[in-house]
C-alpha positions in Angstrom: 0.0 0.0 0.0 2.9 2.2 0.6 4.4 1.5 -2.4 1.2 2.7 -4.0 0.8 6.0 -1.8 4.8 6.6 -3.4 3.2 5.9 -7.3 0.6 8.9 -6.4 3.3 11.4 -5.1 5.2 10.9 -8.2 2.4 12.7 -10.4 2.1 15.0 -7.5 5.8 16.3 -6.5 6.6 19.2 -6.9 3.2 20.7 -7.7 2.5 21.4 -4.6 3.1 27.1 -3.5 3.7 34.4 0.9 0.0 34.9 1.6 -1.4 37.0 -1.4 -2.7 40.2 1.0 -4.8 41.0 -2.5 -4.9 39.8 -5.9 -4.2 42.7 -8.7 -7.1 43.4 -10.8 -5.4 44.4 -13.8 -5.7 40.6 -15.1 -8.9 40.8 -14.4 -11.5 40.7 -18.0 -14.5 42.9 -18.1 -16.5 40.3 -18.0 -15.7 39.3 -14.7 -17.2 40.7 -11.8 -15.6 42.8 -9.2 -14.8 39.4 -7.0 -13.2 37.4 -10.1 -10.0 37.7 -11.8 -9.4 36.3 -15.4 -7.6 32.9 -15.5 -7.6 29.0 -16.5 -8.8 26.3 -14.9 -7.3 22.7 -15.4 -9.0 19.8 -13.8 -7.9 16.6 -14.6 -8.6 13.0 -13.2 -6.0 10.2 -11.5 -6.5 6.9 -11.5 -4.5 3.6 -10.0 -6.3 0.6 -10.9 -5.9 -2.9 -8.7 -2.0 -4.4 -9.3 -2.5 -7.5 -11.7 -0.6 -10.1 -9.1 -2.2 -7.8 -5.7 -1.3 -9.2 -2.3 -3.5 -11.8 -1.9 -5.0 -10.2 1.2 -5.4 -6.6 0.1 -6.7 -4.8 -2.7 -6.0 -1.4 -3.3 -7.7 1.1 -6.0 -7.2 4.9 -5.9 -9.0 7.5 -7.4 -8.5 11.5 -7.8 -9.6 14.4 -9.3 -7.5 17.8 -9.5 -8.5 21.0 -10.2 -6.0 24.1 -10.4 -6.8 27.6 -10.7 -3.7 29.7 -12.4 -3.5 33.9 -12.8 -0.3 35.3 -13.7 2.3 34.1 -10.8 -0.2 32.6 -8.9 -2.2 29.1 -8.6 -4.2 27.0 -6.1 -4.9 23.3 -6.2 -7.6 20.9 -4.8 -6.9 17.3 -5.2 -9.6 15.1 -4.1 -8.5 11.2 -3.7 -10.9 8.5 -2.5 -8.8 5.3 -1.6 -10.5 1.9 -1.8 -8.9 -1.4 0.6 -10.9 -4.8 -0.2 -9.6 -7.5 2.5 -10.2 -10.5 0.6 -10.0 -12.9 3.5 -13.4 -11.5 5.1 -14.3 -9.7 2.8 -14.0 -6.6 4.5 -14.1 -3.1 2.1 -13.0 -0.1 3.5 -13.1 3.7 1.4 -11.7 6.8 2.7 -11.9 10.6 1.2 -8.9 12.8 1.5 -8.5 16.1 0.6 -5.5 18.5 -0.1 -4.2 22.0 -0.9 -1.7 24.2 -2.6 -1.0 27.5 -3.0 1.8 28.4 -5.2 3.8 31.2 -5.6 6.6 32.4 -7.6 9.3 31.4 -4.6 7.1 29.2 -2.1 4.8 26.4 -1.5 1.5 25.7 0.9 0.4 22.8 0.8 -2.2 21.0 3.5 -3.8 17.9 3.7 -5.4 15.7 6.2 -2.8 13.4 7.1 -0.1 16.4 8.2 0.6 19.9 9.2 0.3 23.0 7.1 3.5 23.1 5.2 5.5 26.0 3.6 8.5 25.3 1.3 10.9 27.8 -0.4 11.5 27.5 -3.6 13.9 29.3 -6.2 11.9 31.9 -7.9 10.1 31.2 -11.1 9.2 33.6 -13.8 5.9 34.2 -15.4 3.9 35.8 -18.0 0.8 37.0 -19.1 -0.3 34.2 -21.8 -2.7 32.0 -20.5 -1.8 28.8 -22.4 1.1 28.0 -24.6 3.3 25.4 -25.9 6.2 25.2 -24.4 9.2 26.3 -26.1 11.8 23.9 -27.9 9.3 21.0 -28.1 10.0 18.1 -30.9 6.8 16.1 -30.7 3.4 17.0 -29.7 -0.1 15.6 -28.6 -3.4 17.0 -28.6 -5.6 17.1 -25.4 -8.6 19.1 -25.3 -8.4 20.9 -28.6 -4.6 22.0 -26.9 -1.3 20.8 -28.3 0.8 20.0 -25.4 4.8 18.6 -25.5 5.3 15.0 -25.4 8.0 12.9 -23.5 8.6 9.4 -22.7 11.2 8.1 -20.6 11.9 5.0 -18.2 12.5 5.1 -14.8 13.8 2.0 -13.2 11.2 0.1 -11.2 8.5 1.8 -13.0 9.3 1.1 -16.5 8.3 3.5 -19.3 6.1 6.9 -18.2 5.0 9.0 -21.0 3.4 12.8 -20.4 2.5 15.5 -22.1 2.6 19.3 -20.3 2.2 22.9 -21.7 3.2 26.1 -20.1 -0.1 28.4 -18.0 1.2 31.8 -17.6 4.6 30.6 -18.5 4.5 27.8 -15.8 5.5 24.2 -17.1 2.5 21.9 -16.3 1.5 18.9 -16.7 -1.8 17.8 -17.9 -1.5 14.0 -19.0 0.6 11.0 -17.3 0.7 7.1 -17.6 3.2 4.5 -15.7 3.6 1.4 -18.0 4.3 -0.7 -14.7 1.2 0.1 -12.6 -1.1 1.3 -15.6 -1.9 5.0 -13.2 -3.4 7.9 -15.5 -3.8 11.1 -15.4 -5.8 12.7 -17.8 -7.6 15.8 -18.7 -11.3 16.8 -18.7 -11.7 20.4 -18.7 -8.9 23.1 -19.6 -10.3 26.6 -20.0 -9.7 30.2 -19.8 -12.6 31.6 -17.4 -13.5 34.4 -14.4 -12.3 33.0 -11.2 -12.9 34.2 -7.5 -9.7 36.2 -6.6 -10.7 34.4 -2.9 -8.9 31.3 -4.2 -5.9 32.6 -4.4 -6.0 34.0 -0.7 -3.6 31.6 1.5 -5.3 31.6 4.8 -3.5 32.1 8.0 -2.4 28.6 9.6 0.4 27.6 11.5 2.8 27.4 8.4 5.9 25.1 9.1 
C-alpha cells in the first residue's frame, strides 16, 4: 500500500506554492465581476487501478480528481483522492476521502492535507507571463488534449518502467496535464482546460500555522 501512496506522489511532486494580502485586478477581463479575476482552470482525473498479481489479502484502487486555478504568478490546487482497501480474507471493504491543498507562488509552497501539518516550502523563484496557455518552447513532438497541443515525452524510470506525459506552459509555468506509468497502468488525464473568471478568494492563503 505504501508503495502505491509513493506511485501517487510521483504525479504530484513538486506541484504542490507568501499569503497573497490582495490579488491585482489588472488581469482581471471585463466580464468578470468585481470578485473574479481572469484565469484558466485545469482539472484533470488520477487513476490507479488494482495491481494485476495484488497481495493476496489486500486490494488497493485509488482514485483522484485535481482541479487548479492559475493567474499570472499565482495558482491554487484541490486534489480530491478516495482510496478503496478490499480485504479479501473476510471480505472486509474499507473507502476513505482525503482532501489537499496548494498555494503556489513564484518562490514558495502551501500545501495542507489531512494526514499532516500546514506546510510552507521555499522554492527558487520562477518567472511568469501573461499568456494564458502555450506550448512550451523547444518542443519536438506534440499531442493534442482538449483541442490543446501540449509537449510530449517518454522516458523510463527504473522500477516503473516506461512513463509517458504531455505538459504545456499556464502563464509561463511548465504543467503537466497527462501522465501514464507502464508498470502500474496509473493515468492522469484531462477533462476540462479553459480560460474563465475565477474568484480572486482562491488565491488567498489563509493564515495557519505554516511550518
Amino acid at each position: 500500500m505504501a508503495m502505491k501512496q509513493c506511485y501517487t506522489h510521483l504525479f504530484y511532486f513538486g506541484l504542490l506554492l507568501l499569503p497573497i494580502i490582495s490579488i491585482s485586478t489588472s488581469y482581471a477581463s471585463s466580464g468578470c465581476a468585481n470578485e473574479e479575476v481572469q484565469g484558466v482552470v485545469l482539472k484533470t482525473s488520477y487513476t490507479m487501478p488494482p495491481a494485476e498479481d495484488p497481495d493476496p489479502l489486500i486490494v488497493v484502487d485509488i482514485k483522484s480528481k485535481v482541479t487548479s486555478y492559475f493567474i499570472p504568478g499565482h495558482s491554487y490546487i484541490e486534489k480530491v483522492t478516495t482510496e478503496k482497501v478490499t480485504i479479501t480474507l473476510g471480505p472486509t471493504h474499507t473507502e476513505k476521502t482525503l482532501h489537499s491543498q496548494a498555494w503556489h507562488t513564484p518562490d514558495k509552497v502551501y500545501s495542507k492535507n489531512e494526514r499532516g501539518k500546514p506546510n510552507v516550502r521555499q522554492m527558487q523563484r520562477r518567472s511568469f507571463n501573461t499568456t494564458p496557455i502555450s506550448l512550451l518552447t523547444s518542443t519536438s513532438d506534440t499531442r493534442i488534449f482538449l483541442d490543446r497541443e501540449c509537449s510530449w515525452a517518454s522516458k523510463k524510470i527504473p522500477g516503473l518502467g516506461g512513463i509517458k506525459t504531455c505538459s504545456l506552459a499556464i502563464y509561463g509555468w511548465p504543467h503537466q496535464i497527462f501522465a501514464e506509468i507502464e508498470k502500474t497502468k496509473a493515468k492522469e488525464h484531462p477533462i476540462l482546460l479553459e480560460e474563465t473568471c475565477i474568484p480572486k478568494s482562491k488565491f488567498i492563503i489563509p493564515e495557519l500555522d505554516w511550518q
